[in-house]
BAKOL-273298 format. One record per residue: residue number from 0; residue in one letter; x, y, z of N, C-alpha, C in turn. Coordinates in pm, 1 decimal, m for minus. Each point is the difference from the previous one (the first is absolute). Last residue first. Example, Ala and Ser with C-alpha at 12.3 -4.5 7.8 and 13.67 -1.06 7.14 Angstrom:
2
1,s,1285.0,m225.0,708.0,82.0,119.0,6.0,m77.0,109.0,73.0
0,a,29.0,m572.0,m7.0,m89.0,119.0,0.0,90.0,120.0,0.0
This chain:
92
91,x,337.0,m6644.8,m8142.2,55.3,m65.4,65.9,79.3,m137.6,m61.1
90,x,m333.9,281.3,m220.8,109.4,40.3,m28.2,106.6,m46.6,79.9
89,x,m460.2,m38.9,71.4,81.1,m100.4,m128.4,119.2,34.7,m29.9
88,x,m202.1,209.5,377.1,41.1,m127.0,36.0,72.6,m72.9,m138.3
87,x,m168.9,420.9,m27.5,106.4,m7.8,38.8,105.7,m139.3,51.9
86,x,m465.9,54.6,m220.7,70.7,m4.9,m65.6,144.4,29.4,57.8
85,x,m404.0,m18.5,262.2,5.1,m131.3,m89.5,139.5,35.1,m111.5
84,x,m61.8,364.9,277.0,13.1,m99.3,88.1,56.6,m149.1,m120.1
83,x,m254.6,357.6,m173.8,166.1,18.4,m1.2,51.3,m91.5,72.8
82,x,m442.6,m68.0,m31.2,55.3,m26.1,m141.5,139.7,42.9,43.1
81,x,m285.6,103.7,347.6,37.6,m105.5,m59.7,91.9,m55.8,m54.6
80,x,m111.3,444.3,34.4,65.8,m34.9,102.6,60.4,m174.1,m1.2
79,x,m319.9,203.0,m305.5,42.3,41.1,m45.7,176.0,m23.9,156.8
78,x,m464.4,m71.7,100.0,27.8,m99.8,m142.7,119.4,14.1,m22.3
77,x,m141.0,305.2,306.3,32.6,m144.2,72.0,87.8,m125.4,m154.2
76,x,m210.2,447.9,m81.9,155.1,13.3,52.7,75.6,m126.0,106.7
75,x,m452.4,2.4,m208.9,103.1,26.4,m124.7,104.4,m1.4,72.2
74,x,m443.1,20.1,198.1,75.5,m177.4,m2.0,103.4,34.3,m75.7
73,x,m267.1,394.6,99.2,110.1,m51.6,111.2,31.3,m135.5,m38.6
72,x,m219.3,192.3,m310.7,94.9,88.9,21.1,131.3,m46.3,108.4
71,x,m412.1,m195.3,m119.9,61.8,m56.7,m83.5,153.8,88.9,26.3
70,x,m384.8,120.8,203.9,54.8,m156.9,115.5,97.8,m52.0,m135.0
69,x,m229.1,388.7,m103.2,89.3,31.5,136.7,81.4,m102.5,30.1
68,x,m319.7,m20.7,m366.6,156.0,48.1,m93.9,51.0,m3.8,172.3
67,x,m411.5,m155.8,67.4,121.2,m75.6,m83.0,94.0,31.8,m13.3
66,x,m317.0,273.8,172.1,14.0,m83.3,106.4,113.5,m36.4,m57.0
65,x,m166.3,257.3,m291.6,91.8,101.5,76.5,67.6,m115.4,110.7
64,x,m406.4,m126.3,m270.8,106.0,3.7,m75.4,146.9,m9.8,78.6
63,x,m417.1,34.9,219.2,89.0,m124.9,1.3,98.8,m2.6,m122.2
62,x,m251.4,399.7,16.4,95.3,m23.0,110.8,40.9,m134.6,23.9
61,x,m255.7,152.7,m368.5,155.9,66.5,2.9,60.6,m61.9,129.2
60,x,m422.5,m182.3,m44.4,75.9,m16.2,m108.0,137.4,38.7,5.7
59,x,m355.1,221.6,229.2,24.0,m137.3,64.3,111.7,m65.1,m73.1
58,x,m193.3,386.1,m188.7,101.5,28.5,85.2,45.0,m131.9,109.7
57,x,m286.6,m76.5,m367.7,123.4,54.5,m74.4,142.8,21.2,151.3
56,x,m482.4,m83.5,75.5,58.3,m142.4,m30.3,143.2,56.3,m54.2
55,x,m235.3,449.0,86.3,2.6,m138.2,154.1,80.7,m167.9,m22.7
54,x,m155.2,296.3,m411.5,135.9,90.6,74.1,37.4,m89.3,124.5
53,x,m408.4,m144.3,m201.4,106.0,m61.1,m57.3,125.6,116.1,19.2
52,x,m421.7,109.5,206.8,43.3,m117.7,27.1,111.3,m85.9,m49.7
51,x,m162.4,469.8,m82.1,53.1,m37.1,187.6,68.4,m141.6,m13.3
50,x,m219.0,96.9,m393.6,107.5,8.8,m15.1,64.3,19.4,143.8
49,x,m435.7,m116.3,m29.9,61.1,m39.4,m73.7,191.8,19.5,m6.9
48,x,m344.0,313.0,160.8,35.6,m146.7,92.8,75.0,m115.5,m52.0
47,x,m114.1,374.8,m301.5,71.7,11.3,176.6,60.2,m68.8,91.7
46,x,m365.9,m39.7,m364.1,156.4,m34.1,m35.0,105.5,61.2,82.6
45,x,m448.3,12.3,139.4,16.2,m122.0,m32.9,161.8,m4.4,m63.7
44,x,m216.9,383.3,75.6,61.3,m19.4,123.2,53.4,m175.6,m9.3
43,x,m174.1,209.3,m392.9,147.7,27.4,15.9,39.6,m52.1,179.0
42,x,m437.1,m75.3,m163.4,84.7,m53.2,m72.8,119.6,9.2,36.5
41,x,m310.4,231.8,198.9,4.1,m130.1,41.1,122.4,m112.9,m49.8
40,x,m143.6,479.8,m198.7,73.5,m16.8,147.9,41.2,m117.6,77.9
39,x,m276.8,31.0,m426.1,129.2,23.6,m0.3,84.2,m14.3,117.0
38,x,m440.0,m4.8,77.9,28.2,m160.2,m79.5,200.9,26.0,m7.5
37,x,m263.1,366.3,98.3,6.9,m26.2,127.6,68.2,m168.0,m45.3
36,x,m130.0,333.7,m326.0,119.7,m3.2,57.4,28.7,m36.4,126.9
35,x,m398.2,m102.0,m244.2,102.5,m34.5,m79.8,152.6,44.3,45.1
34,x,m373.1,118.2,220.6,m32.6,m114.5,43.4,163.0,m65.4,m115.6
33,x,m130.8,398.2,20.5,55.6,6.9,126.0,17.4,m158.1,21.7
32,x,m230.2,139.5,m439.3,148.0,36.3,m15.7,69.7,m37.4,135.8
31,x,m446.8,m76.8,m0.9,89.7,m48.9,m87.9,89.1,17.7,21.4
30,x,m208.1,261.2,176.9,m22.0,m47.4,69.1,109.8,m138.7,m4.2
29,x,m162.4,419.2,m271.0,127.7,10.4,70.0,8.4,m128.3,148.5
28,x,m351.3,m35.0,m347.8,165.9,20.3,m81.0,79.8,m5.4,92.7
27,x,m456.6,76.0,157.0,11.8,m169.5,m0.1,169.4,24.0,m93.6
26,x,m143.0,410.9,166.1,62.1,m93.8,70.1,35.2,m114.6,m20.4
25,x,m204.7,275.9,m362.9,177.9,47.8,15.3,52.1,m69.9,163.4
24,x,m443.2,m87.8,m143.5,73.3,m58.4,m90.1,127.1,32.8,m20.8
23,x,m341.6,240.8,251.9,58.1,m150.3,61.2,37.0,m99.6,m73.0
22,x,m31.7,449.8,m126.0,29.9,m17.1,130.0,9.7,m131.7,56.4
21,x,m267.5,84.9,m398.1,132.0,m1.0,m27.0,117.6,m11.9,87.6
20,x,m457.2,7.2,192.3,25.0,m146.7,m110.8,159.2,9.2,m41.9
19,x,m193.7,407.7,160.2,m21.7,m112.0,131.9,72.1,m112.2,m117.9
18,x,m105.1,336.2,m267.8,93.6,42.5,71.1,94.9,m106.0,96.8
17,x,m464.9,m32.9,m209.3,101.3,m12.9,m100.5,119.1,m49.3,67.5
16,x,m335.3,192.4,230.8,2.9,m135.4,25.2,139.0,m83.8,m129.2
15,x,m102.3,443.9,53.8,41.5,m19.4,120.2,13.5,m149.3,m22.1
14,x,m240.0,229.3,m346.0,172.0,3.3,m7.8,54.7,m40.1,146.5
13,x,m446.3,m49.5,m36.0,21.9,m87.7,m83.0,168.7,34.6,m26.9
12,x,m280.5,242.7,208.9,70.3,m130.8,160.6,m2.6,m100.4,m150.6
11,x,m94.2,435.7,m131.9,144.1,12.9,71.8,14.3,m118.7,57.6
10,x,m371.6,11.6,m274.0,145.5,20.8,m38.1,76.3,2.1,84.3
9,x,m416.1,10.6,187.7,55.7,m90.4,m60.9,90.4,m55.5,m68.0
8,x,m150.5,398.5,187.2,29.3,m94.5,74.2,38.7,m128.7,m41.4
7,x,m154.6,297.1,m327.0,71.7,56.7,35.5,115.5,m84.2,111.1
6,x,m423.8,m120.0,m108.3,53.7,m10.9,m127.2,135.7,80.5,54.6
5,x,m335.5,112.1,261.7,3.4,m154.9,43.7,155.0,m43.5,m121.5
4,x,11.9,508.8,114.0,m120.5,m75.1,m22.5,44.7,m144.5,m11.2
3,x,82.6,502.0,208.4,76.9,m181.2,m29.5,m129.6,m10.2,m22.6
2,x,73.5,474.2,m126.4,m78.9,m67.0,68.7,62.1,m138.2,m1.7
1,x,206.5,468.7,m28.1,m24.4,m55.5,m28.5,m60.4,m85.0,43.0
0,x,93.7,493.6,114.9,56.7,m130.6,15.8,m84.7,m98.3,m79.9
C-alpha cells in the first residue's frame, strides 16, 4: 500500500474544495433561476387577477345590458298598443 503523504492530503482537499465551491455555484444559479421563476409566477397570478377582474365589469355590463333590452321588451308591446289605439281613434 502506499504511503499518504502530507502533499498527497493536500491535493485531494484541494480537489474537494474545488468541488465544494463549484457546488455552491450550481446552488447560488439554481437559486436564481427559483427566484426568476417564482417572479414569473407572480406575474401571471397578477394577470389573472387581472383578467377576473375585467370578465366581472364585462359580466356586470352584460347584465344591465340584458336589464334594458327586458324593460325595453316589455315597454314595446305597450308602445306598440298605443300607437294602434292612437291611430284607430284617427281613423275615427
Amino acid at each position: 500500500m502506499s504511503e499518504v503523504t502530507n502533499e498527497l492530503m493536500f491535493g485531494l482537499l484541494k480537489r474537494v474544495h474545488h468541488e465544494i465551491g463549484e457546488a455552491r455555484q450550481d446552488v447560488s444559479e439554481t437559486k436564481r433561476e427559483l427566484n426568476v421563476m417564482r417572479g414569473h409566477m407572480v406575474a401571471t397570478q397578477s394577470d389573472i387577477h387581472n383578467v377576473y377582474g375585467i370578465l366581472a365589469r364585462q359580466d356586470e355590463r352584460l347584465e344591465r345590458i340584458d336589464r334594458r333590452l327586458d324593460l325595453r321588451e316589455l315597454a314595446e308591446p305597450k308602445d306598440l298598443m298605443s300607437r294602434n289605439d292612437i291611430r284607430s281613434a284617427a281613423a275615427l
